[in-house]
N, C-alpha and C positions, 0 to 999 in steps of 0.2 A: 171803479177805476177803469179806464179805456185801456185798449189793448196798446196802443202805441205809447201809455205811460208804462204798464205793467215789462212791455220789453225793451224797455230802457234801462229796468234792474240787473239786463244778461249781457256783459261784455263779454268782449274779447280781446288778449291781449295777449300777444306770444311771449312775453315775461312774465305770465304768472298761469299757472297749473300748465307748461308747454301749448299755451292759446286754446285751450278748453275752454268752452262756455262756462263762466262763472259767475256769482250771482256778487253785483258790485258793491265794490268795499271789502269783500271775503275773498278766501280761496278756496269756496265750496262752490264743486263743479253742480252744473245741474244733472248731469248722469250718478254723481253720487246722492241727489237730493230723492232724485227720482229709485234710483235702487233701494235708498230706505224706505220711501214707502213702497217698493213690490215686497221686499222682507216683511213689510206686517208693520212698520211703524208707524204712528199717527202724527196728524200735524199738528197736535201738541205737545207729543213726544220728542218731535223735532225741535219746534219752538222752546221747548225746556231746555234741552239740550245744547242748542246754539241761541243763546240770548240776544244775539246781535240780530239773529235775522225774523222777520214779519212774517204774517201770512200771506201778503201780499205776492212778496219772494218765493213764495212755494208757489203761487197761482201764476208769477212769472216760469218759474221752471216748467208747468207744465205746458202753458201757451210758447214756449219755446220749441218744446217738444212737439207739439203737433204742428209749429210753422215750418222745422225742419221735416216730418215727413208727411209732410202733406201733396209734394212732388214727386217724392220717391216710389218707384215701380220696385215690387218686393217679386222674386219668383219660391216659389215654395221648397222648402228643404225638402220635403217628400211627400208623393202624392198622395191625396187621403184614398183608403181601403174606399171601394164600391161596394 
């Protein structure tokens, strides 16, 4: 799937989760999709879980994720030990 079909899965919509990125059709933000997998879960942990959604929509979330900080200049919370 192309990247301009896969981020068609991610609206936004100030009526539903306060215009959080959400994966469409649902009110699963992609910051939630993505924190269950930092916690350990898998993507067919997930996909059990919520039936409605693909894997597809997981691989949207995460191309979401790296179009939003792909611009963004991060400064370090502290500087690493010499």
């Amino acid at each position: 799937m192309k990247k301009e079909q896969l981020l068609e899965r991610i609206v936004l919509n100030p009526k539903v989760m306060v215009g959080k990125p959400v994966i469409r059709g649902t009110r699963l933000t992609v910051d939630f999709i993505l924190n269950l997998l930092a916690q350990g879960a898998t993507e067919n942990e997930i996909l059990d879980e919520y039936k409605s959604l693909t894997y597809e929509d997981i691989q949207a979330c995460f191309l979401f994720a790296t179009n939003s900080l792909k611009n963004t200049e991060f400064m370090p919370l502290m500087a690493e030990p010499v």
